[in-house]
C-alpha positions in Angstrom: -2.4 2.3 -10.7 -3.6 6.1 -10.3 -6.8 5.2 -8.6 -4.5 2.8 -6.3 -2.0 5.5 -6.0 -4.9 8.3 -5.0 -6.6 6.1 -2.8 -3.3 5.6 -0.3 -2.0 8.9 -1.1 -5.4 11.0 -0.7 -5.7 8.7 2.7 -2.7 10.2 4.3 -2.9 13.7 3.5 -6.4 14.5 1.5 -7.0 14.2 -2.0 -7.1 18.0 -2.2 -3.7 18.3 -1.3 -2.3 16.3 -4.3 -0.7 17.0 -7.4 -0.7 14.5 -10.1 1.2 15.5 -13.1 0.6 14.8 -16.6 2.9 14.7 -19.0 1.0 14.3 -22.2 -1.2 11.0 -21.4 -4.0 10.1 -23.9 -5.4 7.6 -22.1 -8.2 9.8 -20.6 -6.4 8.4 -17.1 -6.5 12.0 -15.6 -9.9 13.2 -16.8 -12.5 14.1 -13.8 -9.2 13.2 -11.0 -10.8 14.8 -7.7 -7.4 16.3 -7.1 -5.1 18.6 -8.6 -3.7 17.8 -12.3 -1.3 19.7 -13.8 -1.4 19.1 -17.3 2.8 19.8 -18.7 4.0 20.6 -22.1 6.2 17.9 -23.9 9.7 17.5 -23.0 11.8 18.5 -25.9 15.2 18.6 -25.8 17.8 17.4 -23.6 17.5 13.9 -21.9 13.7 12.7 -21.2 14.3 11.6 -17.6 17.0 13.9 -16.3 15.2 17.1 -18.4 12.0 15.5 -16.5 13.4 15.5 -13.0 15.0 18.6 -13.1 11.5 19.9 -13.6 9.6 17.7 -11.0 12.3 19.2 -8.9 11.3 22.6 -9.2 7.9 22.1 -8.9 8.5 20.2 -5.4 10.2 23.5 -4.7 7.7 25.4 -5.5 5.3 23.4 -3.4 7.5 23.1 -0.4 6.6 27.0 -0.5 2.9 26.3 -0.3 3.4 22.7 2.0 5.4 21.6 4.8 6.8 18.9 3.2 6.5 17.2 -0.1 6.3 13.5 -1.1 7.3 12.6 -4.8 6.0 9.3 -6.3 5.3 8.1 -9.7 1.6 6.6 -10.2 2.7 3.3 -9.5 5.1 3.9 -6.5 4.0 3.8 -2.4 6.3 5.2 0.1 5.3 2.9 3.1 7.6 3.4 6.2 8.5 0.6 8.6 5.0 -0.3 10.0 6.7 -2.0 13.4 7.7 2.1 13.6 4.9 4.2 12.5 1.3 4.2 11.6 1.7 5.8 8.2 3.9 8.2 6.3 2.0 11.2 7.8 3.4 9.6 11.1 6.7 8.9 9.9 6.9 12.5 8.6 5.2 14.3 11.5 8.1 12.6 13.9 11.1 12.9 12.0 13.4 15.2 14.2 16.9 14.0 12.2 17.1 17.9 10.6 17.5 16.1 7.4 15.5 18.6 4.6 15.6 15.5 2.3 14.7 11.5 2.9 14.7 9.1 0.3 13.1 5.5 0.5 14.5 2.1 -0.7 12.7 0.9 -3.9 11.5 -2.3 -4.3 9.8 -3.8 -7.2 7.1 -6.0 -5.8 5.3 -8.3 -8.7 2.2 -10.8 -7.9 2.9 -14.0 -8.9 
């Protein structure tokens, strides 16, 4: 899914502005990315996911210092807004005039049968 997950990610905003963030794979899956990696120390302690989150969180933090905005999504996730709306999430994004500092997006699981 990563080179999926680059491919519509890197088209919307540039490969060089993406962070993909490794949390102890040994599949080699990260090796040679043309983007940033950030390579994290295992989680110990705590609750995986919510220990997890809390420090994605900060990190997106720390990026929205850098960024003007910043879109979270696993490897295998695609925030796509309405496309009867807007041409892309860069669109969606670049027009949002709500005030809102956060947006989150309805997850659905879609499976080829």
């Amino acid at each position: 899914m990563l080179p999926l997950w680059m491919r519509y990610y890197g088209g919307q905003f540039g490969v060089e502005n993406l962070y993909v963030v490794d949390d102890n794979s040994e599949d080699g899956s990260t090796d040679g990315l043309p983007c940033n990696v950030l390579h994290i120390p295992p989680i110990r302690g705590g609750k995986f996911e919510s220990t997890r989150m809390k420090f994605l969180g900060g990190l997106a933090a720390s990026l929205h210092t850098l960024y003007d905005c910043v879109v979270f999504a696993d490897a295998d996730e695609f925030v796509v807004p309405d496309p009867a709306r807007h041409s892309g999430l860069r669109d969606f994004i670049a027009r949002r005039e709500d005030g809102r500092e956060a947006v989150a997006a309805l997850g659905l699981n879609v499976v080829h049968a």
